[in-house]
C-alpha distance (Angstrom), angle and dihedral (degrees) to the residues before:
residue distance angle dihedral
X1 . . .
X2 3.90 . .
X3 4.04 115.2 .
X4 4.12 122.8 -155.5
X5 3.91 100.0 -163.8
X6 3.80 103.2 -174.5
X7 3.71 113.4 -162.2
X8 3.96 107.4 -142.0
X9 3.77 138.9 -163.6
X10 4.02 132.2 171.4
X11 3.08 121.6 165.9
X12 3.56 103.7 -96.1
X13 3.73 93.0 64.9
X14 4.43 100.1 42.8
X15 3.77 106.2 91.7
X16 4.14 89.4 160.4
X17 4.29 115.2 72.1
X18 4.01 112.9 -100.8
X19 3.34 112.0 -76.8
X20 3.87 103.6 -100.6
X21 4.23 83.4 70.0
X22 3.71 87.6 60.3
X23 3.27 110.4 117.5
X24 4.15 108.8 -116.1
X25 3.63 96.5 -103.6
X26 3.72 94.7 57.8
X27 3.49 92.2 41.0
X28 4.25 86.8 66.1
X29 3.65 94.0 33.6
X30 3.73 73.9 56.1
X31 3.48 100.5 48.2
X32 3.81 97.2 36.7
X33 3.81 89.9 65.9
X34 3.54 99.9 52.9
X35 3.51 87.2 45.1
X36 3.99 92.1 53.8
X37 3.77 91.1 41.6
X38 4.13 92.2 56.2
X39 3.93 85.2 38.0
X40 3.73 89.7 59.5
X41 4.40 95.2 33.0
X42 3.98 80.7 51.7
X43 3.71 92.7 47.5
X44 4.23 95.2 45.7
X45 3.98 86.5 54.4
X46 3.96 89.7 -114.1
X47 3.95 100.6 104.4
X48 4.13 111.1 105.5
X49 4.14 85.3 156.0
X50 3.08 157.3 -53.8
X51 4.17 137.5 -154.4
X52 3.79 134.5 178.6
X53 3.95 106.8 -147.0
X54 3.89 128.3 -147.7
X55 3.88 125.2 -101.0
X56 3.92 117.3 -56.3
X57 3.87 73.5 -118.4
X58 3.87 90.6 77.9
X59 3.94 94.1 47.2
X60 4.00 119.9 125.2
X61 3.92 110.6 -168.3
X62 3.88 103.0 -159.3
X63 4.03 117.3 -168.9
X64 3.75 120.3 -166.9
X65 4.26 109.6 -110.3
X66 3.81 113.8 -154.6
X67 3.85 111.0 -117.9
X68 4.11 89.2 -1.3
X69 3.52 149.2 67.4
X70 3.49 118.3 -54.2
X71 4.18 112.4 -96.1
X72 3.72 115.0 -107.3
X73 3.53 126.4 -164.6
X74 3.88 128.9 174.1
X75 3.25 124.9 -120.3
X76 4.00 136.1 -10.2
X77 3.92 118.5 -25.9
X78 3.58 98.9 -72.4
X79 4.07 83.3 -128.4
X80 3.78 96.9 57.9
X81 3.72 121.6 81.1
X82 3.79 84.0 -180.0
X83 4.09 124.6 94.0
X84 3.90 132.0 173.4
X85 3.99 108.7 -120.6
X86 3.66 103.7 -162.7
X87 3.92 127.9 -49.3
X88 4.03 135.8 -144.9
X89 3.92 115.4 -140.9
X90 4.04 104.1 -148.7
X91 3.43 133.3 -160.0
X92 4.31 104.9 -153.5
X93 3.62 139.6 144.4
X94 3.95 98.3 -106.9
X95 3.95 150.0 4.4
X96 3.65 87.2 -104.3
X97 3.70 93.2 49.3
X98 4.18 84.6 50.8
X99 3.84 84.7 51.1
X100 3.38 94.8 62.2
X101 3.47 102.3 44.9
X102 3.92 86.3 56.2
X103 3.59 99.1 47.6
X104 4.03 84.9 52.9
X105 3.72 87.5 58.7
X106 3.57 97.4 43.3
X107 3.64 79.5 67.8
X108 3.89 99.2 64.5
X109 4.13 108.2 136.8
X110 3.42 113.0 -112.0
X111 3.65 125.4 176.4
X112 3.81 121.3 -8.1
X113 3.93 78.6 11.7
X114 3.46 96.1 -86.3
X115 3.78 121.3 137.6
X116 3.61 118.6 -89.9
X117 3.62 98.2 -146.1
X118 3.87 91.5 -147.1
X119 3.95 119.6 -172.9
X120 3.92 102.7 -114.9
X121 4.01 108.7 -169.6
X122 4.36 117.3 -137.7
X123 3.29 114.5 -147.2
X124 3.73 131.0 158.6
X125 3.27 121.0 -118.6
X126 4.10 115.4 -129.1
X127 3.73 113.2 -110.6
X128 3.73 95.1 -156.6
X129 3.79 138.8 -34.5
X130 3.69 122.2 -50.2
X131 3.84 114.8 -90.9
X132 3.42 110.1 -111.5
X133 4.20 84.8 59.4
């Protein structure tokens, strides 16, 4: 079964600065990790993918406008605090299997080296359509 573990921040749950105030050090202690975890997902035949994003900053929100241009607007909804990191797709035998994976990468040191203790989302991905389609 496929995996799409979403790694999350808002605002409300970052205690540590944004990553470009890390100092360099963390940032590849950082970096290193993620790299090791994908090595070893990639390795166990259970890595589909995996992406870090850019800041929330960078964002464009675009909404379809009968007979028009599309609607463009910078940035994150300006009512969400809330913005998807990055996310690994996996390929592994079970949810609980999934679950582990993310609660390894909630782990990733971040400043000082300590573990960040990110919220990473589960959620299946669909295999097809539903059924009755």
């Amino acid at each position: 079964m496929k995996y799409m573990l979403l790694m999350q921040f808002s605002e409300k749950n970052v205690d540590f600065p944004k990553i470009d105030e890390w100092k360099p050090e963390e940032v590849q202690a950082h970096i290193r990790f993620m790299m090791k975890t994908n090595t070893a997902l990639s390795e166990a035949g259970e890595l589909v993918d995996a992406q870090g994003l850019a800041m929330p900053e960078t964002a464009k929100i675009v909404r379809s406008h009968s007979g028009g241009a599309p609607v463009v607007t910078e940035g994150p909804f300006a009512e969400s605090k809330e913005w998807v990191a990055g996310w690994w797709i996996v390929d592994c035998e079970s949810e609980q299997r999934a679950i582990e994976i993310a609660a390894d990468v909630s782990a990733a040191p971040g400043p000082g080296g300590l573990p960040l203790n990110m919220p990473i989302e589960v959620r299946q991905v669909m295999a097809g359509p539903p059924a009755e389609l």
